[in-house]
Steps between C-alpha positions, in 0.01 A plus 500: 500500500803372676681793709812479237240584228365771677846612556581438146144725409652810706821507375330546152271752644553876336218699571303431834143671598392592842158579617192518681205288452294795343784742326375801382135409546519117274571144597838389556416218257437756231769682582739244503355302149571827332840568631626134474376558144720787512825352596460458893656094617431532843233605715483615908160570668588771773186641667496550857102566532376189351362260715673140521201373302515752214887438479470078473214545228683759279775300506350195398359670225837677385651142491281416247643814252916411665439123404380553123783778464789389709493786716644476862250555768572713846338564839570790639613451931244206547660164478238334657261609263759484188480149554153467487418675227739350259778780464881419391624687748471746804698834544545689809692786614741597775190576736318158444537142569866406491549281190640167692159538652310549204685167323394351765107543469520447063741240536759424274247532189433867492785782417582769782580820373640820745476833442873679599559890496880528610833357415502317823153338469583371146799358597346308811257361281747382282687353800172314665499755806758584803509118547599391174108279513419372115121474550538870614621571125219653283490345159502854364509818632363882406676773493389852563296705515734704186258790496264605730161324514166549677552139538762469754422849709748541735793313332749714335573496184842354382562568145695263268797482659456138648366365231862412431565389833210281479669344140812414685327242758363119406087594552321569198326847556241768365515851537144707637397796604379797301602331116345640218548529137719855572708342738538106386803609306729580780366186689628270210814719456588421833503141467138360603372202305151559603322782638139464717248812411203532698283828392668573174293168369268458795337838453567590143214484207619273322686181703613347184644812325658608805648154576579471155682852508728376774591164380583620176777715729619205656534304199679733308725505772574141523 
């Protein structure tokens, strides 16, 4: 795909699944054939215990299942390896590789996505950093955490109140942290086009029910 398809792919994107290689005891693969059968259009492979070997064959496998659905496919922190295993895009946090350093290991190709937690840090993104830089522009950006989440220990919690915020600026974003079918509603009452859900899929029974559960939410709200 060109990088203005991919851009085109998340800005359709409603319902976007996070996880390990092994949630809840199964293959991501599994995981993620039954929750893209569910609903899920996008895809991120965050595990920070996986060795750079396991992480560059699961994702060659998982762009197998993103090609024949159209799902968009993204690395977790590791451009390098994003690259090489065939991912869409890369996403890394405040704490990580800066993203004008990240476009510049995936080229021009892959998507860079950047997590933001504060007013300030959504509007930098949106302004390509203290110095104005476009290649230091994500393509996208995450907002959050909304709830708190064993995920992202140590980051607090900011509720929905810049989901709004996040509206008013030019990046496309998704809203994370702590999303679940009781709390979805106030996520899409606040204004977010897409949300990102990590155990409440990852970990439940069923992937495709629980997918389906929470993309039935977003679509009646659209």
């Amino acid at each position: 795909m060109t990088p203005e398809e991919r851009r085109a792919r998340f800005a359709a994107v409603h319902l976007y699944l996070v996880a390990p290689l092994a949630p809840n005891g199964r293959t991501l693969l599994d995981v993620a054939t039954h929750a893209i059968a569910g609903g899920v259009d996008a895809l991120q492979l965050r595990d920070k215990t996986a060795t750079d070997e396991e992480i560059v064959v699961a994702l060659r496998g998982l762009r197998q299942l993103c090609d024949i659905t159209g799902t968009l496919l993204v690395l977790n922190d590791r451009p390098d390896l994003a690259a090489a295993g065939g991912a869409d895009a890369v996403h890394v946090g405040q704490d990580d590789l800066a993203v004008a350093d990240a476009r510049a290991i995936v080229g021009d190709d892959l998507l860079v996505g950047l997590s933001t937690h504060s007013a300030e840090q959504i509007d930098l993104a949106n302004a390509g950093g203290p110095d104005g830089d476009p290649r230091a522009t994500p393509d996208h950006i995450g907002v959050g955490p909304i709830h708190a989440t064993p995920t992202k220990e140590g980051t607090a919690p900011i509720g929905t109140g810049l989901i709004g915020h996040a509206a008013a600026g030019d990046l496309p974003f998704v809203a994370i942290g702590g999303i679940d079918a009781t709390t979805i509603g106030a996520v899409l009452r606040a204004g977010a086009p897409r949300v990102a859900v990590v155990r409440a899929i990852a970990d439940a029974d069923d992937p495709r029910a629980a997918a389906a559960l929470l993309r039935g939410a977003i679509d009646a709200r659209r």
